[in-house]
C-alpha positions, -999 to +999 in steps of 0.1 A: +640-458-247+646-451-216+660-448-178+657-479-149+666-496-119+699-485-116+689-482-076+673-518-079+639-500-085+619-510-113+610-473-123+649-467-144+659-486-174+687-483-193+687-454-220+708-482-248+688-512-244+653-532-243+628-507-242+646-490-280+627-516-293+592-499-278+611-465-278+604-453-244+618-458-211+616-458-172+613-430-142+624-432-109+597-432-088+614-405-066+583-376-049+593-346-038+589-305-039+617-279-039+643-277-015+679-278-008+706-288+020+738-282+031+771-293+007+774-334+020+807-336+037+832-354+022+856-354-007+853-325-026+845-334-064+860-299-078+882-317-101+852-339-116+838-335-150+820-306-152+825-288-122+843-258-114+852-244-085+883-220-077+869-183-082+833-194-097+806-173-095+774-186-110+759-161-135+723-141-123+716-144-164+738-169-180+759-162-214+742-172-244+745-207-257+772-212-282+762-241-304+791-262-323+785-299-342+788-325-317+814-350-316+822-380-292+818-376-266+801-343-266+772-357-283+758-375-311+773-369-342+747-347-369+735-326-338+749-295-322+766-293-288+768-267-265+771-264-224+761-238-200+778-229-167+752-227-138+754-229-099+766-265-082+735-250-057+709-235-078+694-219-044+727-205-041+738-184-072+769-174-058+800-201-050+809-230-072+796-238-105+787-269-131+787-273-168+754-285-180+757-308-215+730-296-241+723-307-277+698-296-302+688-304-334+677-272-348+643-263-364+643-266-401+617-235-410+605-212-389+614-209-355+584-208-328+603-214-295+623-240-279+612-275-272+632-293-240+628-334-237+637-354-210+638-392-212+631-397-176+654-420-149+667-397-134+697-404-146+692-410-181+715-386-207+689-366-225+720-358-247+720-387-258+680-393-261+680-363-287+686-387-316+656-413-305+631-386-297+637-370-330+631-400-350+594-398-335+587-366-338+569-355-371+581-332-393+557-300-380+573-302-349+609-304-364+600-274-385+589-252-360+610-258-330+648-261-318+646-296-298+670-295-270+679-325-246+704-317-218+721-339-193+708-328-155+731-324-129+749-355-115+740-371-152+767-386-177+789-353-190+770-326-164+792-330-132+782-369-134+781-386-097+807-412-096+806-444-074+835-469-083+842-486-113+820-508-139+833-538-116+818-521-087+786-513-100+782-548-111+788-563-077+760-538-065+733-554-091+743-588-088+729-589-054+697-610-050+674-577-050+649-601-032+662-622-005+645-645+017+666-649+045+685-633+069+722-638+055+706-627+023+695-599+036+723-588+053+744-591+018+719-568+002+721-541+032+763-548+029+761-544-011+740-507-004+764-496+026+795-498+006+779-484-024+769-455-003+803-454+008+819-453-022+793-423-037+805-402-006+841-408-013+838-404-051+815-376-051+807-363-020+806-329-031+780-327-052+752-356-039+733-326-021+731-312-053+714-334-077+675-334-068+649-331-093+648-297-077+682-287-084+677-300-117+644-279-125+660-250-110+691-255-135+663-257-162+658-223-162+688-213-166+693-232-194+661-208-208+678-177-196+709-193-221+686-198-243+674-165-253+636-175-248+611-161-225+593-195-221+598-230-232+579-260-245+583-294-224+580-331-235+590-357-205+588-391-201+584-407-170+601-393-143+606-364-169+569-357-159+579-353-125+608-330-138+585-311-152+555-307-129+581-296-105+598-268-133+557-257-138+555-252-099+586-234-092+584-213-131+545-213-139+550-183-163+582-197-177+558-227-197+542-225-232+534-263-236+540-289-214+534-326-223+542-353-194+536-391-207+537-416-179+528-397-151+542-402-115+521-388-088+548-366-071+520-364-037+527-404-032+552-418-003+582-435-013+562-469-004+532-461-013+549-451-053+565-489-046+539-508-040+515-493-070+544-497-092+553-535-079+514-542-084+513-526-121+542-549-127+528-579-117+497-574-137+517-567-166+538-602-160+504-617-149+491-607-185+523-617-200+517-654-188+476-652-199+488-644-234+519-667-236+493-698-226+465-687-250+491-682-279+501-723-294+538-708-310+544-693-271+577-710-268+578-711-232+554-740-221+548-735-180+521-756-176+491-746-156+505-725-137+530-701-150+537-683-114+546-714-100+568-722-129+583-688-131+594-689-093+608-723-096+631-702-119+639-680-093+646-706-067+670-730-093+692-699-106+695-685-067+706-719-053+729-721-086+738-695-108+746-705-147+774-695-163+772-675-194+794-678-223+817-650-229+805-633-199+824-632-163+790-628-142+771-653-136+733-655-142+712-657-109+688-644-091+688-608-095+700-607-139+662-631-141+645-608-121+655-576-135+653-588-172+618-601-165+608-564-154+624-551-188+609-576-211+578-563-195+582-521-204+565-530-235+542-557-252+571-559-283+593-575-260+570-602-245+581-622-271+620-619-265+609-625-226+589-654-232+620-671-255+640-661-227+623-681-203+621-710-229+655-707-232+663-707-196+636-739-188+666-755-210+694-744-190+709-714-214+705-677-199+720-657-227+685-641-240+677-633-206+714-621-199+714-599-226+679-583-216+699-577-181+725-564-196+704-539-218+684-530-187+718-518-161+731-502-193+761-523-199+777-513-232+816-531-241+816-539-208+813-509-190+785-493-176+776-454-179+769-435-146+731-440-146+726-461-118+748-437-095+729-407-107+695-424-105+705-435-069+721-397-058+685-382-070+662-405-060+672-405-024+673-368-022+637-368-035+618-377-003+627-393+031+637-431+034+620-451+058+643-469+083+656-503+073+634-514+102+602-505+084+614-511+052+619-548+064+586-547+082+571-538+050+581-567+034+555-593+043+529-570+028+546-564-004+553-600-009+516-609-008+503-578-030+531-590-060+546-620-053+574-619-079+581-581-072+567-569-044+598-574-024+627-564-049+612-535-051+601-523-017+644-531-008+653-514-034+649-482-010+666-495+012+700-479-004+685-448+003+679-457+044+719-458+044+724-428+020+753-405+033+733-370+020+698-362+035+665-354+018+661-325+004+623-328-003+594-350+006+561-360-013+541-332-023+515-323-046+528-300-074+495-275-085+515-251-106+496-228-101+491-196-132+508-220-155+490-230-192+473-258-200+491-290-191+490-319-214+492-353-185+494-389-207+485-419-190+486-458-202+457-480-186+480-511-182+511-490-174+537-510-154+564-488-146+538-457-137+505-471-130+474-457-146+463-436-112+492-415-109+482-398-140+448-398-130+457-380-100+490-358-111+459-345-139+439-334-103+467-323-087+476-299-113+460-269-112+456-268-154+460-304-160+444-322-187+442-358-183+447-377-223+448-419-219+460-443-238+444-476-235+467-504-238+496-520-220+530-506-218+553-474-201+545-440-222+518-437-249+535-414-276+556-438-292+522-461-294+493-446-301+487-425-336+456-410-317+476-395-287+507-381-314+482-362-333+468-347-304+498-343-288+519-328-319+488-302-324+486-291-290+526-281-290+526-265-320+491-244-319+487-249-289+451-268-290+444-287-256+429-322-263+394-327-253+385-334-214+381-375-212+400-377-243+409-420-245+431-433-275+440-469-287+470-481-289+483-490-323 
C-alpha cells in the first residue's frame, strides 16, 4: 500500500496498485523542519475543494468532530466520515481556512485514546488507507482505539493541489525520467516547466501551504477536534517523517508513536537520492541473483542480467510498443518506473520478472499494468497524488540548481546504473518550482516527547536501512526495532515486529534496545 513517484522519485507509489499486494507503500524522500512562507502569487484557489475563504477565521480550538457513515466520495463505505475546518496557514490562525477529510473506524470495546495512520507519499489519501490498515491491525488494537486516517492538506478531498487534467499528468510521466542526451534532457526540463506552470495557475493559492510542516501543524488540530489531550501515531514512510516532525513541534501532544520505514529528515535532498537510488539497485541487483538461481525464473537474461535489462531500456526508448487497449505507448520511462514498483516488495518479483519475460517477447502489458498501478491510474484517470507529492516535496528543503543537478549526474550514474540518474532528475521539478522552500534538512530530536518506536528493513529500497539507524539517534527517545529482510515497511511482514509493535501501542511497552526480527 502505498504512496510514489508521482514527482519521478522513486520514494511515492501509488496508494491503489502494486505494493497492495505487500500492503505497504512509498515516501517521498522530502527533509525538512518547521517553517512557513508567504501565500505563492498567482491564481487564487478559493473556490477549490476544500477551501474557504470569504470571512474565514480559523478556529484557536476547533469544533468538535461530527462523525456520519461515509459514502463516495467522502470515504470508504462501512467507515465514518467527518472534516475539520483549520487555517490554509497553520502559522497563521487568522485569514482563510481548509477542510481537512477524516475517517475512523471506531474502537469496538473500550476506548483508550485515538490512533492517527498515515500511509506516507506525501500525497497519498489516508482516507482512503483506513480500510488497508485496518485489515492488518489485530483485534486489541481495534478494541481499544478509534483509528483515524485523514487526508493532509493539498491531498485528494483536503484542498487537493490541482495541475491539469489526467491527460496532462500523463504527458508529465511519459517523459524519459533518465535521458542521455541533450535534446532528451531538455524535454524532461520542458515536461517539469509546464507542469510547474500549470500547478501555479491551477493552484497557486495554496502551494505555500502544503509542507509536511503545515500538515503536522494541521495535525493538531485535528487532536484539539478530537477531544483528546494526546494521540497515538502509526506512519509509514514518509509518514515517519510526518511524524517525527509532529513529535518536534508537539512533544507532549504524543502517547505512542510508531514510524516504519524511516527517512532521515537531517539528509540533503541528494544525499536522500543517492542512498535511495543505491538501495534500489541492490534490491534489482538481488532481484536478478534470485531470478538466475531459480530454474522456473521465466525471464532468462543470460549471464548478465544488467546488461540484458538495459538493452531493454535502450530498444523501448528508440521504439516505444504499443499496448492494446491503451493510448500511451510503452517506453522508456512506463519500464523504468514499473521496475522500481515490482521492486517495493519480494511478492512482486515474480510479476516483475514475467514482466520482463514478457517484454524480451515484444508484449508490455504486465509491465504496463505495473506502471499504471504505480502513477495511480484508475478508469483512466489519475487522482491528485503526483501533484500533491510534487507541491510538498519541493517545499520540504531547497532544490539545487539545474546546473548541479546536471553536474550530479555522472556520479549518480556510476553508484546505480539503472537508477541513479532517474532519480537524481527527478528533483529537478523542484529547481523550476514556482513556491519557495519552506524548510531545509534538519534533524528532528523531539525533545520531552515518550518513547519513540523507529522500524527499519535491512534491504529496504525505498528508505534505506541507515536512515532508520540514524532518525533512531537523532531522536531524542528513539528506539531503533529492525526487520531483517528485503522490502519497504516491516509491519505488514514480520509477526515478530507486529507483536512488539501492537504491545507497545496499546500498554505502552517499548521493545528491547537491539531488538532484530525476521521477516515472515
Amino acid at each position: 500500500m502505498g504512496a510514489v513517484a508521482k514527482s519521478r522519485r522513486l520514494t511515492a507509489i501509488s496508494a491503489a496498485g502494486v505494493i497492495l499486494a505487500g500492503f505497504l507503500g512509498s515516501c517521498g524522500a522530502s527533509n525538512g523542519h518547521p517553517g512557513s512562507s508567504p501565500v505563492v502569487p498567482g491564481q487564487s484557489s478559493a473556490t477549490a475543494p476544500g477551501v474557504s475563504v470569504a470571512g474565514a477565521t480559523a478556529p484557536g480550538a476547533p469544533a468538535a468532530v461530527t462523525w456520519s457513515p461515509c459514502s463516495a466520495p467522502a470515504g470508504p463505505r462501512g467507515f465514518q466520515c467527518a472534516n475539520v475546518i483549520v487555517p490554509r496557514n497553520p502559522a497563521s490562525p487568522q485569514g482563510p481556512t481548509i477542510s481537512l477529510a477524516l475517517d475512523r473506524r471506531p474502537a469496538s470495546g473500550a476506548d483508550t485514546g485515538v490512533l492517527l495512520v498515515n500511509p506516507g507519499g506525501p500525497g497519498v489519501s489516508g482516507v482512503d488507507f483506513l480500510p488497508e490498515i485496518v485489515k492488518l491491525l489485530p483485534s486489541s488494537i481495534l478494541d481499544h482505539f478509534d483509528v483515524v486516517g485523514f487526508d493532509p492538506p493539498g491531498v485528494a478531498r483536503s484542498a487537493p493541489i490541482d495541475c491539469g487534467t489526467t491527460s496532462q499528468m500523463l504527458d508529465f510521466v511519459n517523459v524519459n525520467p533518465a535521458p542521455t542526451t541533450p535534446s532528451g534532457l531538455a524535454s524532461l526540463l520542458g515536461a517539469d516547466r509546464a507542469f510547474a506552470a500549470a500547478c501555479q495557475a491551477g493552484s497557486g493559492g495554496e502551494l505555500g501551504y502544503v509542507s509536511t510542516a503545515d500538515a503536522a501543524m494541521d495535525m493538531d488540530y485535528i487532536r484539539k477536534a478530537l477531544g483528546v489531550a494526546t494521540i497515538s501515531y502509526l506512519g509509514f514512510s514518509y509518514g515517519t517523517f510526518l511524524g517525527a516532525t509532529y513529535a518536534n513541534l508537539f512533544p507532549k501532544h504524543v502517547r505512542a508513536m510508531v514510524l516504519d520505514g524511516a527517512i532521515d529528515p537531517a539528509l540533503g535532498v541528494l544525499q536522500s537520492l543517492d542512498y535511495q537510488s543505491t538501495a534500489f539497485e541492490g534490491d534489482l541487483n538481488s532481484m536478478f541473483a534470485s531470478c538466475q538461481a531459480n530454474a522456473n525464473c521465466p525471464w532468462k537474461p543470460g549471464a548478465d542480467p544488467l546488461n540484458a535489462f538495459e538493452a531493454l531500456v535502450a530498444a523501448v526508448t528508440s521504439k516505444p510498443l504499443a499496448v492494446s487497449g491503451s493510448a500511451q505507448a510503452f517506453g522508456a520511462a512506463q519500464l523504468l518506473y514499473a521496475t522500481a514498483a515490482g521492486l517495493y516488495s519480494q511478492s512482486t518479483w515474480p510479476t516483475l520478472e514475467a514482466g520482463l519475460a514478457a517484454l524480451a517477447g515484444g508484449n508490455p502489458a504486465i509491465l504496463h499494468a505495473l506502471f499504471d498501478s504505480y502513477i495511480g491510474l484508475s478508469g483512466g484517470q489519475l487522482g491528485n497524488e503526483l501533484e500533491a507529492e510534487t507541491a510538498v516535496n519541493c517545499l520540504d528543503a531547497p532544490a539545487p540548481s539545474v546546473q548541479a543537478i546536471e553536474a550530479a549526474a555522472p556520479a549518480a550514474q556510476a553508484a546505480a546504473p539503472v537508477f541513479g540518474v532517474m532519480n537524481l532528475y527527478s528533483e529537478l521539478v523542484c529547481a523550476v518550482w514556482p513556491a519557495p522552500a519552506t524548510s531545509k534538512p534538519a534533524s528532528l530530536p523531539a525533545v520531552g516527547a515518550p518513547p519513540i518506536v523507529v522500524v527499519g528493513t535491512t534491504g529496504d529500497p525505498a528508505t534505506p536501512y541507515s536512515e532508520a539507524v540514524a532518525l533512531a539517534s537523532e531522536l531524542r527517545s528513539g528506539v531503533l526495532v529492525t526487520r531483517v529482510g528485503e522490502g519497504h515497511t516491516a509491519y505488514a511482514y514480520s509477526s515478530c515486529v507486529r507483536s512488539y509493535v501492537d504491545n507497545y501501542l496499546l500498554n505502552l511497552k517499548v521493545p528491547p534496545a537491539g531488538l532484530r526480527c525476521p521477516s515472515n
